[in-house]
C-alpha positions in Angstrom: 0.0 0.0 0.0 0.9 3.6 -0.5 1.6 5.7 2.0 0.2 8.8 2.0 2.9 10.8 4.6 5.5 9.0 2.5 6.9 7.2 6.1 6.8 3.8 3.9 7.9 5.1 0.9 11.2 4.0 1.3 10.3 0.7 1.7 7.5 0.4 -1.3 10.2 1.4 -3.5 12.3 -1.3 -2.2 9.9 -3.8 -2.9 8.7 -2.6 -6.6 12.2 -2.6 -7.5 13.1 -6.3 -6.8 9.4 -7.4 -7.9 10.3 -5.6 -11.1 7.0 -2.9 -10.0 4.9 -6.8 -9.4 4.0 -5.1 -6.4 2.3 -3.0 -5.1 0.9 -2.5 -8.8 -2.3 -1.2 -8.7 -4.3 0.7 -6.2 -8.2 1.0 -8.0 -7.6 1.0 -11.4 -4.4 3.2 -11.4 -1.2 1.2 -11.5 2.0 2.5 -9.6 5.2 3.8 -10.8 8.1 5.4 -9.2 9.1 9.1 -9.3 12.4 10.2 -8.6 13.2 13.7 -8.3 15.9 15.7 -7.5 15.8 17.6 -3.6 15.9 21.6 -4.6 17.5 22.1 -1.3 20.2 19.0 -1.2 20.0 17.9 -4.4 19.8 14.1 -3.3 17.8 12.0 -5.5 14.1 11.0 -3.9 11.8 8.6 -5.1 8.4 8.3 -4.5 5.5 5.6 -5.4 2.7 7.2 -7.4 -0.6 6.5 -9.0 -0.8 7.4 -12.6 -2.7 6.9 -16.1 -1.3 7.6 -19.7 -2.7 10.6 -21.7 -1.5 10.4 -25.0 2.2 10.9 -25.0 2.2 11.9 -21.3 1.9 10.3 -18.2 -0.5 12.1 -15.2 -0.5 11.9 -11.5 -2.4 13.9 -8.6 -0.2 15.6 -6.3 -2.5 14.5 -3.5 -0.6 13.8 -0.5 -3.3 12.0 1.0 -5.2 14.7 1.2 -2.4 17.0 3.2 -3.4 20.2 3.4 0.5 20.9 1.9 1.8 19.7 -1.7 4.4 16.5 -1.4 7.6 17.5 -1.4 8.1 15.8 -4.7 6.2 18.4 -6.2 8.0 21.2 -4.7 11.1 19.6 -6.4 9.5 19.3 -9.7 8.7 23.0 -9.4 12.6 23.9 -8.5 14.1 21.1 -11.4 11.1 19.8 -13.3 13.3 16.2 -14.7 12.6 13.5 -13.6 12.9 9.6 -14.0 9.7 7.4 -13.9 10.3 3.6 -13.5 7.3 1.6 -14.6 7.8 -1.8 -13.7 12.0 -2.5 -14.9 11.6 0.2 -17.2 13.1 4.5 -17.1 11.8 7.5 -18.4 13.7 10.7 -17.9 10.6 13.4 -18.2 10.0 16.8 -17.8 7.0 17.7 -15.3 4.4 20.5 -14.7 0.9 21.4 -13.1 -1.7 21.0 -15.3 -3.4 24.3 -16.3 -7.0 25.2 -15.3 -8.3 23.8 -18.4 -6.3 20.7 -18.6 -7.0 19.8 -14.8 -10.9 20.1 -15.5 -10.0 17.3 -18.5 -7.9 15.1 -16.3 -9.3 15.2 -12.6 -12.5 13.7 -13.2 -10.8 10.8 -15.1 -7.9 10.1 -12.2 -11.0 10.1 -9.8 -13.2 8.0 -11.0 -10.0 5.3 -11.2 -9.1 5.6 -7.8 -12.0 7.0 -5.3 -9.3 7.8 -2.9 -8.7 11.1 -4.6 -12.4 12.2 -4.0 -12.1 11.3 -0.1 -8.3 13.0 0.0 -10.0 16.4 -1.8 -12.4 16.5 0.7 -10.1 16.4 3.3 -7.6 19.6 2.1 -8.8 23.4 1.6 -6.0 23.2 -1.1 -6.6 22.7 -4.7 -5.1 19.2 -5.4 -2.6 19.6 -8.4 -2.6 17.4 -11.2 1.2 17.1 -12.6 1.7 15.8 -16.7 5.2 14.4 -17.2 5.9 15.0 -20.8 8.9 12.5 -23.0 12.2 14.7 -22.3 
């Protein structure tokens, strides 16, 4: 399961690495992928498990945080350097990463919610506007 204060994170990574991303794989209809970004304060490389669907050419996620009433910190470091890898199952991506605009997160919310509910209930939970982040081929 993913955790959604990222104290497990660590350790799902871990495991959908040597499962070869076998497990976890899905949470409702989304499957999981890793994010790695790059820490805009020490510049350490992070990863993070994340829910996500393919639009198109892109790949889309919700920068839900559970329902946190802050962003994750991944975001924050796709905002400072927006590369990043994805690993879907054995598989890298480097990709370039932004917040959906107003119009393109009225497209794409609906359809991340009605894949995994957990979005609705985490939306509900925050007075923030939960961002929906595109990674585009680099």
């Amino acid at each position: 399961m993913l955790s959604a204060n990222g104290a497990l994170n660590p350790l799902v990574s871990f495991v959908y690495r040597i499962t070869g991303g076998r497990v976890p794989s899905r949470m409702g209809a989304l499957p999981v992928m890793l994010l790695t970004t790059t820490g805009f304060k020490s510049g350490r490389q992070r990863t993070n498990p994340v829910l996500y669907f393919i639009d198109g050419a892109n790949l889309v996620t919700a920068a839900s945080a559970g329902g946190s009433d802050k962003n994750p910190v991944w975001l924050t470091n796709l905002v400072h350097n927006p590369v990043a890898v994805l690993t879907i199952r054995r598989e890298r991506r480097v990709v370039l990463a932004r917040e959906a605009t107003p119009e393109e997160r009225d497209r794409l919310w609906p359809l991340l919610t009605e894949r995994f509910r957990g979005y609705e209930n985490y939306s509900k939970k925050t007075k923030r506007l939960i961002p929906v982040v595109i990674f585009s081929p680099a």
